[in-house]
C-alpha positions as CSV (number, residue, x, y, z in Angstrom):
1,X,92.2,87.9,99.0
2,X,93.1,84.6,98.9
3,X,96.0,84.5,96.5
4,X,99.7,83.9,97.4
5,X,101.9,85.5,94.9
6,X,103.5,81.9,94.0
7,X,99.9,81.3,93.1
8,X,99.1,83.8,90.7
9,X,102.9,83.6,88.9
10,X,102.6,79.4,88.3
11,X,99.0,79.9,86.3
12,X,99.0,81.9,82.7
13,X,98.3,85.0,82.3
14,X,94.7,84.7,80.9
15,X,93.6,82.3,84.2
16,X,95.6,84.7,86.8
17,X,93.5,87.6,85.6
18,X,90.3,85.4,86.1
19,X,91.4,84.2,89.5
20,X,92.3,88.1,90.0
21,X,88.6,88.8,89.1
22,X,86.6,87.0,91.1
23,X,88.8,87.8,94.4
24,X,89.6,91.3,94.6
25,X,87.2,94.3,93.9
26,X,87.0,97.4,91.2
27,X,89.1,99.3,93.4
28,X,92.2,97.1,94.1
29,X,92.2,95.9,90.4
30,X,92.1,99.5,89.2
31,X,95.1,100.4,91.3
32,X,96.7,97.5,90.3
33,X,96.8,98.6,86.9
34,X,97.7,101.9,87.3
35,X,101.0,100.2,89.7
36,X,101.5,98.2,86.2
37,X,101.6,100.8,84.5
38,X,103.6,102.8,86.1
39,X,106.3,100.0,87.0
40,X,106.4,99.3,82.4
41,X,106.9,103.0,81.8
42,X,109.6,103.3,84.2
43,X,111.7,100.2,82.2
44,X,110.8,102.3,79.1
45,X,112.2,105.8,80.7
46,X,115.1,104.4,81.7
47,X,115.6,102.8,78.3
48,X,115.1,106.3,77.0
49,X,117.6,108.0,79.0
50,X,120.1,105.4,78.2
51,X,119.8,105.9,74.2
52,X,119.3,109.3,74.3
53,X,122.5,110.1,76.5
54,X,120.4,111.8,79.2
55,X,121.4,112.3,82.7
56,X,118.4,112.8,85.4
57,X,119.5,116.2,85.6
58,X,118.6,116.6,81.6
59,X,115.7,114.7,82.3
60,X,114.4,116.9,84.7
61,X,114.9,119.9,83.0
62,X,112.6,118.5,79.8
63,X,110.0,117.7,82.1
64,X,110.1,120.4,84.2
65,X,110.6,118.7,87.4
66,X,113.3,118.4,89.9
67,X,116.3,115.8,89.7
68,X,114.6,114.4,92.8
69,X,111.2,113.9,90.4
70,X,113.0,112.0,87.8
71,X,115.1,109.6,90.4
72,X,111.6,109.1,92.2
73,X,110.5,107.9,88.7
74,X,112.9,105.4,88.4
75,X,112.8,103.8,91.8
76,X,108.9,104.0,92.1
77,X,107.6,104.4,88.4
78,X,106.6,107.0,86.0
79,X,103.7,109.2,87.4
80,X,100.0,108.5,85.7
81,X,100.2,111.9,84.5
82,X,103.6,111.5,82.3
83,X,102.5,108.1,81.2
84,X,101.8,108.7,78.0
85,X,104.6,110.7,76.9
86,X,106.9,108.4,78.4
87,X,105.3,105.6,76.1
88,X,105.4,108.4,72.9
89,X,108.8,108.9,74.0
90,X,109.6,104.9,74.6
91,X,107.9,104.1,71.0
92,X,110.0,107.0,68.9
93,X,113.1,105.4,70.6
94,X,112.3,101.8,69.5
95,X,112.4,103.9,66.0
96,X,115.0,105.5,66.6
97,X,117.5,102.4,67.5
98,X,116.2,100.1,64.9
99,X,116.9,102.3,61.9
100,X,120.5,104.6,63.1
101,X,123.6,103.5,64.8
102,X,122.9,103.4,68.5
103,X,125.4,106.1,69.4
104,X,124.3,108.7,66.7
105,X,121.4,108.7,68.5
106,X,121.7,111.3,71.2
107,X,123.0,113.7,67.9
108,X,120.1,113.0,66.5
109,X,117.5,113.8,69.1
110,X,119.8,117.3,69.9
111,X,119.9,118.4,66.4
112,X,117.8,120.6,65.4
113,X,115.1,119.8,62.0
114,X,114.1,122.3,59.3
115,X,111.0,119.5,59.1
116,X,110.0,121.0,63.1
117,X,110.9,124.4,62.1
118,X,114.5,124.1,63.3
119,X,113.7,122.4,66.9
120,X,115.3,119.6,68.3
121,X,113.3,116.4,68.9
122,X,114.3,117.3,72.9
123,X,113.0,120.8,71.9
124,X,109.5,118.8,71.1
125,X,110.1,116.9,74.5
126,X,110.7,120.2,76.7
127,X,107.4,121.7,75.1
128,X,105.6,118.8,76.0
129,X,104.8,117.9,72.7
130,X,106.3,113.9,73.0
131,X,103.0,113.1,70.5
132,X,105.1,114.9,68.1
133,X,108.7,113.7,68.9
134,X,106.7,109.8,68.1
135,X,105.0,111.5,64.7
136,X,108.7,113.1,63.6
137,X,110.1,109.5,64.1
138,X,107.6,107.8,62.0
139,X,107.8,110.6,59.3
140,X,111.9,110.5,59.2
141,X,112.0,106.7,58.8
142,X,108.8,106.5,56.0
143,X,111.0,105.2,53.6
144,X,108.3,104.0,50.9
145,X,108.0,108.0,50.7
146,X,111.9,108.2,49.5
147,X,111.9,108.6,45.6
């Protein structure tokens, strides 16, 4: 390719991806991303487990994967396929800490809602409805709805 690694990291951003462009082809830049984003939704799981009090057993089980699944996640990156909930999951966190008391949080997410017809927000997780654990959030912290 052409590009040592010290390289890339001395130019900015916008003239590494240039240089990244005209040296590598659709296929290695493609799998490049996906390795990005895999690698930044494994930082935001692992922020998620931490607020949320959740072991990598608990994490397994709302996923429905093994124990084994969820510390491959961690050392390697989240899976394509779970990408998307983990970033639901990552952006109804950031809620979630900037408007309660950091440890009232794993209460929180365990208690169950009359507002999700008495589920949990890990309820919503272990359905696989994380789009709706991120659309709870936003609702529960609309505050120019308060009266």
């Amino acid at each position: 390719m052409g590009i040592q690694t010290v390289e890339l990291t001395e130019l900015a951003p916008s003239e590494a991806a240039r240089a990244l462009l005209r040296s590598a082809d659709e296929a290695w830049l493609s799998e490049l991303q996906r390795s990005l984003d895999r690698h930044r939704a494994r930082a935001g799981f692992d922020r998620i487990l931490a607020v949320w009090n959740l072991s990598q057993t608990d994490a397994a089980a709302l996923f429905g994967v093994t124990r084994q699944a969820i510390a491959k996640w961690r050392a390697r990156g989240v899976p394509a396929g779970r990408i998307e909930a983990v970033a639901d999951l990552s952006s109804a966190t950031d809620l979630l800490v900037r408007h309660l008391k950091r440890d009232r949080i794993p209460a929180v997410v365990r208690r169950g809602s009359a507002q999700l017809g008495g589920l949990s927000l890990l309820d919503l997780v272990h359905q696989g409805r994380s789009r709706d654990v991120l659309l709870a959030c936003r609702r529960m912290f609309r505050f120019g709805d308060a009266h």
